[in-house]
N, C-alpha and C positions, 0 to 999 in steps of 0.2 A: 523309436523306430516306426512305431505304427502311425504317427504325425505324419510321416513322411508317405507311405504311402496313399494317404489318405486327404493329404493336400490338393486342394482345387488348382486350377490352373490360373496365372496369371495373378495370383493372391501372394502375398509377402506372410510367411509362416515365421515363429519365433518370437522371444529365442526359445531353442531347445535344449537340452543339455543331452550332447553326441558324444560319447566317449572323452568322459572328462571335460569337456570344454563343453560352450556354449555355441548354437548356430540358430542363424536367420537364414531363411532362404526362401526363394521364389520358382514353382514349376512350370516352365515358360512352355512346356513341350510334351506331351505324351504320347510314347511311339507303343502301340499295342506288339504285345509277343507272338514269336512267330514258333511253331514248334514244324520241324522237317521229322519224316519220316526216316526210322531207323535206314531204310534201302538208299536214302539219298546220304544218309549221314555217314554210313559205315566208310567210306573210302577214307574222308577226312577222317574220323577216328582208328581206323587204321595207319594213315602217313603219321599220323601225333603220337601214335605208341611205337611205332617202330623206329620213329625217329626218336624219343624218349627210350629207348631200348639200346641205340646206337650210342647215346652221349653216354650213360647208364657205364655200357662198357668200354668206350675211350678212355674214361673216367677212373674206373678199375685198371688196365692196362695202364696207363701210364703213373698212378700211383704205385705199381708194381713193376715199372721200369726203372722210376727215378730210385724207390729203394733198393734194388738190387745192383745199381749201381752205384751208388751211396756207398753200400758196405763193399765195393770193390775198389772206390776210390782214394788212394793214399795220399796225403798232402803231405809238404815240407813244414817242420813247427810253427815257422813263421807265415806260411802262406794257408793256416787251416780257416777254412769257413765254412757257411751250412752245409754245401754239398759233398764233403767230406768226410771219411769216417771216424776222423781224432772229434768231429766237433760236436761239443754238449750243453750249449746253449741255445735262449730261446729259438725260437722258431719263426723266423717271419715270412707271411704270406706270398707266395710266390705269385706271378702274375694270372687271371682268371682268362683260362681258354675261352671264345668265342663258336659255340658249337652250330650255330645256326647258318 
């Protein structure tokens, strides 16, 4: 890792061995760090936690919708499947909400 930050620019580095494999590479670009003051940053870290706060409990909620309706749900023998309460086989992943 320390190859990496330590490479000149525009020089062909490698190979190196990156997690498990090998790498060559070239740093064509060096953009220096920019640090923002807590006062400018708090907004954005505010919108990021409370919006991580909101999926957080959609997330809860509705894992505790689908199961209580689960165990209310009665199917016919022939028609039992996951979201039913007779059914005791695996589990397959239901579709992944888009909270953004």
């Amino acid at each position: 890792m320390r190859a990496i930050f330590a490479a000149r620019p525009h020089v062909v580095v490698g190979p190196l061995p990156l997690f498990g494999h090998y790498a060559v590479f070239e740093v064509t670009r060096i953009v220096p760090s920019r640090r923002q003051p807590l006062a400018q940053a708090r907004s954005s870290i505010e919108r990021q936690l409370a919006g991580e706060q909101q999926r957080q409990t959609l997330a809860r909620f509705i894992s505790a919708w689908r199961a209580r309706w689960i165990a209310k749900t009665d199917c016919q023998p022939q028609d039992v499947m996951q979201k039913c309460r007779q059914y005791h086989g695996p589990l397959a992943p239901e579709g992944q909400l888009d909270f953004s």
